[in-house]
N, C-alpha and C positions, 0 to 999 in steps of 0.2 A: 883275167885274173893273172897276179903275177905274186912270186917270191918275192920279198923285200926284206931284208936282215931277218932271214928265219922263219916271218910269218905270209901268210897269203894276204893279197889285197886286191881288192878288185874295186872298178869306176866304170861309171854311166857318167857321159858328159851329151847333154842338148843344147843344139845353138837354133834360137827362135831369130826367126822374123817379123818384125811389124812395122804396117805399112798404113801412111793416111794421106792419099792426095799423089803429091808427088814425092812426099817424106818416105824413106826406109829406116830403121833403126833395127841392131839386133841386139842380142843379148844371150847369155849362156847362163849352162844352171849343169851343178855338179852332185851328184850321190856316190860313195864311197863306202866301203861294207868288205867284210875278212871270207863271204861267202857269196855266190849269188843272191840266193835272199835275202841278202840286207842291203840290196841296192833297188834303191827305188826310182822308179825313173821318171813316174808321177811330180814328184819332187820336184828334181831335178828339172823338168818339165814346166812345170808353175814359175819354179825359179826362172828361167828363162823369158818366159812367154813376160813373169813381171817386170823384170828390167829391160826387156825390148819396147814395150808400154808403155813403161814411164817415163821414156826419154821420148818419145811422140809431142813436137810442142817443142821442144828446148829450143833457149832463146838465146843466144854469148851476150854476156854482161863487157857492157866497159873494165879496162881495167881500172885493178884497184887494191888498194891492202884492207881483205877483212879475214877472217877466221871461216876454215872452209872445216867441214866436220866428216868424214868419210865412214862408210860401212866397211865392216873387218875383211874383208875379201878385198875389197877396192886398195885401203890401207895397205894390207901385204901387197901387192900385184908392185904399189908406187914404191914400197920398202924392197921389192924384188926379192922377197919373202916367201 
């Protein structure tokens, strides 16, 4: 938990692993809350364990120009947001 301009804020952040073969991939997952009770780690948790999972399999495409569509987290991270 921290101060941040006046208010309290606290974060649970999980980083998963998943593994298939000789594949690893991970993934994170974040909950944020002004108290400890409102940080759920479950969450946080799923979030991760899913984006670690569904990158299991990925294949690189040739390049090429097509229209790429990102989830809002992804979007900031690229927007350094």
């Amino acid at each position: 938990m921290a101060i941040v301009d006046g208010e309290t804020v606290g974060a649970v952040s999980v980083e998963a692993i998943a593994s298939l073969g000789d594949e690893s991939q991970t993934g994170w997952g974040l909950s944020v809350g002004r108290s400890p009770r409102e940080l759920e780690v479950s969450v946080a948790a799923d979030d991760a364990v899913r984006r670690a999972t569904r990158m299991l399999g990925a294949k690189k495409v040739p390049t090429q120009k097509t229209v790429a569509v990102f989830d809002p987290r992804t979007a900031a991270s690229l927007c350094s947001i």
